[in-house]
BAKOL-372833 format. One line per field, with one value per residue (C-alpha): x, y, z; residue number from 0. Coordinates in steps of 0.02 Angstrom, whole numbers. Last residue first. Layout:
xx [X,...];
yy [Y,...];
zz [Z,...];
num [NUM,...];
END
This chain:
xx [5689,5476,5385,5232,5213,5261,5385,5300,5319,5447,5639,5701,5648,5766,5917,5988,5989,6115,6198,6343,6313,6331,6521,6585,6679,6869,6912,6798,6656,6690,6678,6525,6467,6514,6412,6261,6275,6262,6426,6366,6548,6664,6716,6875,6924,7021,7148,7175,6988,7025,7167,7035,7065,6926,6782,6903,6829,6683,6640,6702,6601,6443,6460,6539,6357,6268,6380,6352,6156,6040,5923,5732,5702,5626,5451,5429,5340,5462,5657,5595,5530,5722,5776,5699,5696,5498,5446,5386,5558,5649,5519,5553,5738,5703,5591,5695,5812,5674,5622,5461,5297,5231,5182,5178,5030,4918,5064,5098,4926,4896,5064,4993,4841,4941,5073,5234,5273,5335,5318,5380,5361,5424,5451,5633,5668,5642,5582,5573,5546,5586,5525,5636,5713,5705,5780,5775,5816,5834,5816,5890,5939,5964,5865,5969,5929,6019,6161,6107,6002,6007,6157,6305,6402,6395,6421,6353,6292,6269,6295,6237,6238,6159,6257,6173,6322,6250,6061,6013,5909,5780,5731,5622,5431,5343,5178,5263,5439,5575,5718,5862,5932,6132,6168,6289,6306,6419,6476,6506,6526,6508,6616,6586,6670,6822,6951,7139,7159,7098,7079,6925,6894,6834,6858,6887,6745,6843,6792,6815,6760,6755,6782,6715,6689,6592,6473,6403,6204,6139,6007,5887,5750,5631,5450,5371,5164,5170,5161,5312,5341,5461,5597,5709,5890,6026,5926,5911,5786,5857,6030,6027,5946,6096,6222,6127,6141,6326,6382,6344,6481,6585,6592,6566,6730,6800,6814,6646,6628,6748,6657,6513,6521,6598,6425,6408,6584,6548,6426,6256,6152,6144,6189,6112,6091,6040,6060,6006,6023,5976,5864,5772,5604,5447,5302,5366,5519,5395,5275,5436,5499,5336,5388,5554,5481,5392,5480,5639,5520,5476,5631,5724,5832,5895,5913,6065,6071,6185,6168,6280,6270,6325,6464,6546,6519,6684,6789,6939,6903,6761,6856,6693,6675,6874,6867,6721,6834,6973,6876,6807,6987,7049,6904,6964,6802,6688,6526,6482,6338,6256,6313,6175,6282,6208,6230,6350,6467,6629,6599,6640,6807,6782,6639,6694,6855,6736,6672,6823,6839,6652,6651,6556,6356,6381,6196,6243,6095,6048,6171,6257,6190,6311,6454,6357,6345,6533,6577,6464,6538,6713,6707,6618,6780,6886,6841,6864,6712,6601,6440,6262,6103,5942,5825,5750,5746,5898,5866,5988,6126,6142,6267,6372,6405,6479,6601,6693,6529,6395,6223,6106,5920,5843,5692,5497,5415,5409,5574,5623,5461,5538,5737,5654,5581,5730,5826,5888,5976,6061,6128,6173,6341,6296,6401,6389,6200,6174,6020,5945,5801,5681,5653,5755,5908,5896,5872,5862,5942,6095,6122,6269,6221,6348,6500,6461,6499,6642,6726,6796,6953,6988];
yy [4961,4973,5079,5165,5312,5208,5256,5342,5310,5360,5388,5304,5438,5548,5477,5654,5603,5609,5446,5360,5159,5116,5194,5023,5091,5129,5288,5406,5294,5333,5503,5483,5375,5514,5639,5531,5523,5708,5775,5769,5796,5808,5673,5593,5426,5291,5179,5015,4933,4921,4792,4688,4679,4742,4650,4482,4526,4573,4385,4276,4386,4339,4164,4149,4215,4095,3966,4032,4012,4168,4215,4266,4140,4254,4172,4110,3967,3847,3846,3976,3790,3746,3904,3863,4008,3964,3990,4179,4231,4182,4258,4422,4411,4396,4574,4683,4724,4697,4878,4834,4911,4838,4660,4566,4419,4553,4638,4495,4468,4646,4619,4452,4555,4718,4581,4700,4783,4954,5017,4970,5014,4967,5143,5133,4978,5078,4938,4996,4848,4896,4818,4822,4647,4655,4794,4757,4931,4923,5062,5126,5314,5418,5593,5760,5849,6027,5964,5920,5822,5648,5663,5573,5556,5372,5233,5092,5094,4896,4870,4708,4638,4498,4353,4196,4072,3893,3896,3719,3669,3513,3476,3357,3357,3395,3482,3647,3672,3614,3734,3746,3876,3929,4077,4207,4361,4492,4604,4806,4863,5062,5109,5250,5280,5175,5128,5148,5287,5171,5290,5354,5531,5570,5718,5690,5587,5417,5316,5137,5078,4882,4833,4666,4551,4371,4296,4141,4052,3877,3777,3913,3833,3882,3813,3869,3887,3999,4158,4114,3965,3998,3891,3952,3888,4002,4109,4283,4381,4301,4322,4472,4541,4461,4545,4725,4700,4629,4780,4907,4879,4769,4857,5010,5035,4918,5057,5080,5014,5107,5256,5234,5377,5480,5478,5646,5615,5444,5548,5572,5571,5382,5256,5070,5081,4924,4903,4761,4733,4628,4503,4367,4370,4487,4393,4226,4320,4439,4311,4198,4340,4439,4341,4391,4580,4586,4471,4620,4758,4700,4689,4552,4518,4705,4653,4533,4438,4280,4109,4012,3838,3755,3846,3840,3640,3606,3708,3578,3460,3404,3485,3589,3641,3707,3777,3865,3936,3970,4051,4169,4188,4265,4378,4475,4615,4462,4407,4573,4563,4536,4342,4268,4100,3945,3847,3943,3927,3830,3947,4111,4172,4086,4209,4343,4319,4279,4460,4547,4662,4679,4757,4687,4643,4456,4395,4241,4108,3959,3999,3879,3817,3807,3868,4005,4087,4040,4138,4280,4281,4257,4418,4520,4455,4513,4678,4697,4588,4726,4602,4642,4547,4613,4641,4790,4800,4827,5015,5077,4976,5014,5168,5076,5174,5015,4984,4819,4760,4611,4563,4430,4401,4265,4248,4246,4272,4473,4520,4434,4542,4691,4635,4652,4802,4893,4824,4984,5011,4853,4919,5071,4961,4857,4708,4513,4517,4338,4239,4111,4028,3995,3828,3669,3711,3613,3774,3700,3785,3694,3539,3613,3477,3361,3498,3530,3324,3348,3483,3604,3710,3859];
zz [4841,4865,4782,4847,4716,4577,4451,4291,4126,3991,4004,3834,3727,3824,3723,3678,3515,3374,3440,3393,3402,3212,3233,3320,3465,3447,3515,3416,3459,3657,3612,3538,3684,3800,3692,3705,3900,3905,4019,4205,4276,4149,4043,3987,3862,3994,3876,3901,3859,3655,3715,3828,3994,4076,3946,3987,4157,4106,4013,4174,4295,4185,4143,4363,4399,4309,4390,4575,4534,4515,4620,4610,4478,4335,4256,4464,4503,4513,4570,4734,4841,4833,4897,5055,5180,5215,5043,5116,5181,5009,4909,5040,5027,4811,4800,4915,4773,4624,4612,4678,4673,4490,4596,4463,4416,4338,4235,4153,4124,4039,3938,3867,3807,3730,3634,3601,3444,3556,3725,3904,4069,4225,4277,4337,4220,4079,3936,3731,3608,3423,3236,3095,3108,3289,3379,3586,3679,3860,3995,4168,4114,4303,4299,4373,4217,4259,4193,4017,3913,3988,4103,4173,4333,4377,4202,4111,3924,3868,3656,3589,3426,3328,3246,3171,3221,3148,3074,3073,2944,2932,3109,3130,3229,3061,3033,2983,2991,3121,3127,3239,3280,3361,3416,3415,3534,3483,3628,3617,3792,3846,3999,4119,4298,4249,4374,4316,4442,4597,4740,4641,4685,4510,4433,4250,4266,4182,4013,3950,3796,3776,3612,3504,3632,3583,3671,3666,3606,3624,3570,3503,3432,3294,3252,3079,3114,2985,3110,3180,3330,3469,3565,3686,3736,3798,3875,3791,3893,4082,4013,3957,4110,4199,4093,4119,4291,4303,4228,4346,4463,4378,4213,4333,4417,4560,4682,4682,4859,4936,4874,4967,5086,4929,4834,4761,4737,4655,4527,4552,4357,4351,4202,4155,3993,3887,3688,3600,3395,3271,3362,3248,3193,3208,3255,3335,3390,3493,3547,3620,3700,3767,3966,3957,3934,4068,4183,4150,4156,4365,4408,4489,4360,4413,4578,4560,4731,4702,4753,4855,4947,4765,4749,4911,4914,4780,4905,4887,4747,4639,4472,4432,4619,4625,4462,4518,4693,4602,4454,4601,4671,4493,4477,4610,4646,4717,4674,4595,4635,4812,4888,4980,5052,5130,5284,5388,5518,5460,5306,5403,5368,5181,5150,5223,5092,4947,4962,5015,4863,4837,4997,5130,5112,5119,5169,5263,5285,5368,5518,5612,5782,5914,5801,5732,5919,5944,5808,5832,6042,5981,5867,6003,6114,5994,5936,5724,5726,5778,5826,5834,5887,5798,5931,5865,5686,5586,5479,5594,5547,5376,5385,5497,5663,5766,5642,5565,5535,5587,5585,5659,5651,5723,5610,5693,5551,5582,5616,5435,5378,5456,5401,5214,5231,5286,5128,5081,5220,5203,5024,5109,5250,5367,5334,5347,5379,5454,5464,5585,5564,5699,5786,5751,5637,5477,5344,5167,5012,5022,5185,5292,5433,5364,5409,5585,5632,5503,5586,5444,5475,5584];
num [457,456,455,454,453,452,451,450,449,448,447,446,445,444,443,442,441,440,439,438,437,436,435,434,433,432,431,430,429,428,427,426,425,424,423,422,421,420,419,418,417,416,415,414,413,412,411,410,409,408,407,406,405,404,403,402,401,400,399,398,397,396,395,394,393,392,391,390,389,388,387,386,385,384,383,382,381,380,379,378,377,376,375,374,373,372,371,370,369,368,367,366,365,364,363,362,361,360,359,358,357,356,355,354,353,352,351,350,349,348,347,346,345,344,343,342,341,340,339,338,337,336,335,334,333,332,331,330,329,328,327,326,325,324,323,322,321,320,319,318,317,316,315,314,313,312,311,310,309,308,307,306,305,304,303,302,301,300,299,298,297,296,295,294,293,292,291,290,289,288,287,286,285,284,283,282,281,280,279,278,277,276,275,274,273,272,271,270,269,268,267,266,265,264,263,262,261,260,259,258,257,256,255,254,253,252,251,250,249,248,247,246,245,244,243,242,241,240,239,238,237,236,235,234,233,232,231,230,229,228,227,226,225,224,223,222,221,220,219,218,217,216,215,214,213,212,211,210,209,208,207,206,205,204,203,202,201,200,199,198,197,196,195,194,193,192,191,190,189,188,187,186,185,184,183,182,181,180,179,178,177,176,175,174,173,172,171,170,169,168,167,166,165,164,163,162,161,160,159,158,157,156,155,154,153,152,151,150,149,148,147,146,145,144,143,142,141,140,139,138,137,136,135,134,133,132,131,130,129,128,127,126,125,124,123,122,121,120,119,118,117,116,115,114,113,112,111,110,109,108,107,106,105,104,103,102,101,100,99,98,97,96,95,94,93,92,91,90,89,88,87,86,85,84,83,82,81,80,79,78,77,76,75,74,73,72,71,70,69,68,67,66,65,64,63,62,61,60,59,58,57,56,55,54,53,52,51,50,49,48,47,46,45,44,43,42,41,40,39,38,37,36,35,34,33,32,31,30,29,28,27,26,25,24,23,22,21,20,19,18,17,16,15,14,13,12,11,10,9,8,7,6,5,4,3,2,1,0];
END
């Protein structure tokens, strides 16, 4: 069905224009939806017409929908009529796309005639190749050129509590301890995709897009590409830009995975190079005297399902970051939301003062959303981490793992059984290419302190 221009100029971004209650679409019912249970309350709660759809009746998700959520099996015609011609009436502010990540974009395009705005969960989408259609598209001005800019992404782990922590100690911690060296984030769990097998559809893009995408986007939310810090001489440096460069990208396989896909990796560990750019304005002046072209600093990010701390009998997931200044170190688990190391005590006790510790960042940006009156506009201020991320950010990210997939140290798949020690995997992963100065002697439970609140909230 193609665009009707008297439907198409009320598809205004970030800004609801039906009269009455909003309207919002779950595209999907699937765990993540579960999850979000407390979300769909408060939705329930203001007064939001609440709308979701799946290709089954007994999605795993659907229960956790508060009464009175209106519910459509799109694979039966006439419900697939009556969502369309509800949307047509009145289009929806928001579409939460909670399909697979392989049909992302697709359920997006299916319904775009209806809806306002876009909530896509990472990945974006699974094809890379129709998500640089679709930017090229916006950069260009040309067919699809609105799609990106009436989508945001949902990335929960720039949503977390350690990740504001820590961005908000950056500036202190350059000022007092200089440039990064090294940065190393895991992001691996103990249950492996059999443990999982209900969700195994979804996995079957393997973890540099699964899991990936997280660690990128708390990258990007500690290392912007511009920040500006002053040392302890009163010496003021500025970051002006900063890329990424890959060096390997380590794929690995549970030697029993029931992955469909038999080139999908379960594990992966990515070396990058990040280089940036500084200027530097000294004391008592305003110009800058030296530019500092390329400074290099590395960057190693862990992901993978079916891996342990110590052994098998430690069923504990490893969610942390590492930041190594020059000889000084950062610790954050972003289960716990703590962190340890050279960090400022005081600013830390604000920090912490303004966050609400309970969340675990995926509920945290649906409920901004709800409480700014479904504007995204009113979530660009006030927050140290926007709650979403723009379809550009996103496309940085997607763009840099997918050349991480295909790169020539990425062909081979190293082997693992089944809640192997996560150090041992990255040893083996160093014996097929990755830079030795990550192998590990440790069994890396340094990095699971703190405790995870009693009342958290997903």
């Amino acid at each position: 069905m193609t665009h009707q221009p008297s439907k198409q100029s009320e598809l205004i971004s970030g800004e609801p224009v039906n009269k009455g209650k909003p309207k919002f679409l779950i595209a999907g019912t699937g765990a993540i939806v579960k999850k979000l249970a407390p979300t769909w309350q408060m939705f329930s709660d203001l007064g939001v017409e609440l709308h979701a759809a799946d290709i089954r009746d007994d999605a795993s998700g659907r229960d956790a929908l508060p009464q009175g959520t209106h519910f459509y099996n799109w694979i039966d015609q006439k419900q697939l009529k009556q969502l369309v011609q509800t949307g047509w009436n009145h289009p929806f502010d928001y579409v939460y796309l909670s399909t697979f990540p392989s049909v992302h974009i697709a359920t997006a395009l299916r319904l775009d005639f209806i809806a306002k705005n876009f909530i896509f969960p990472k990945p974006v989408d699974s094809h890379f190749s129709i998500m640089e259609t679709i930017y090229s598209e916006h950069v260009h001005d040309r067919a699809f050129r609105d799609m990106t800019t009436r989508s945001c992404v949902h990335d929960h782990y720039r949503n977390k509590p350690v990740t504001a922590l820590l961005k908000g100690q950056m500036q202190d911690l350059h000022g007092n301890n200089g440039f990064l060296k090294n940065v190393t984030v895991f992001i691996t769990e103990h249950r492996t995709i059999q443990a999982e097998s209900k969700r195994r559809e979804s996995l079957e893009c393997g973890m540099i897009l699964d899991l990936g995408p997280h660690a990128l986007s708390v990258i990007s939310e500690l290392v912007p590409n511009t920040l500006t810090w002053r040392d302890i001489e009163g010496h003021t440096y500025k970051r002006i830009s900063r890329r990424f460069e890959i060096v390997s990208a380590i794929r690995a396989r549970d030697n029993g995975s029931i992955l469909h896909n038999l080139e999908a990796e379960t594990f992966a560990a990515l070396h990058l190079r990040v280089f940036e750019d500084i200027d530097f304005i000294p004391e008592e002046t305003n110009e800058v005297t030296d530019r500092i072209v390329d400074r290099p600093f590395d960057l190693l990010i862990v992901v993978g399902k079916g891996v342990s701390i110590q052994d098998r009998q430690d069923r504990r997931d490893l969610k942390a970051i590492e930041l190594e200044f020059d000889g000084q170190f950062v610790r954050g688990n972003f289960d716990t939301n703590a962190v340890s190391g050279v960090i400022n005590q005081d600013l830390d006790a604000t920090l912490r003062s303004k966050i609400d510790l309970r969340h675990r960042g995926l509920n945290l940006p649906l409920q901004d959303l709800g409480s700014q009156g479904f504007s995204l506009k009113n979530l660009e201020n006030g927050h140290l981490v926007t709650p979403f991320q723009s379809f550009g950010e996103a496309f940085s990210i997607a763009y840099l793992l997918e050349h991480c997939r295909i790169h020539h140290t990425a062909r081979d798949l190293v082997r693992y059984a089944p809640l192997d020690r996560i150090s041992d995997v990255v040893n083996r992963c160093v014996a097929k290419g990755l830079d030795p100065k990550w192998a590990r002697d440790d069994d890396l439970s340094g990095l699971v302190f703190g405790e995870v609140p009693m009342d958290k909230i997903d």
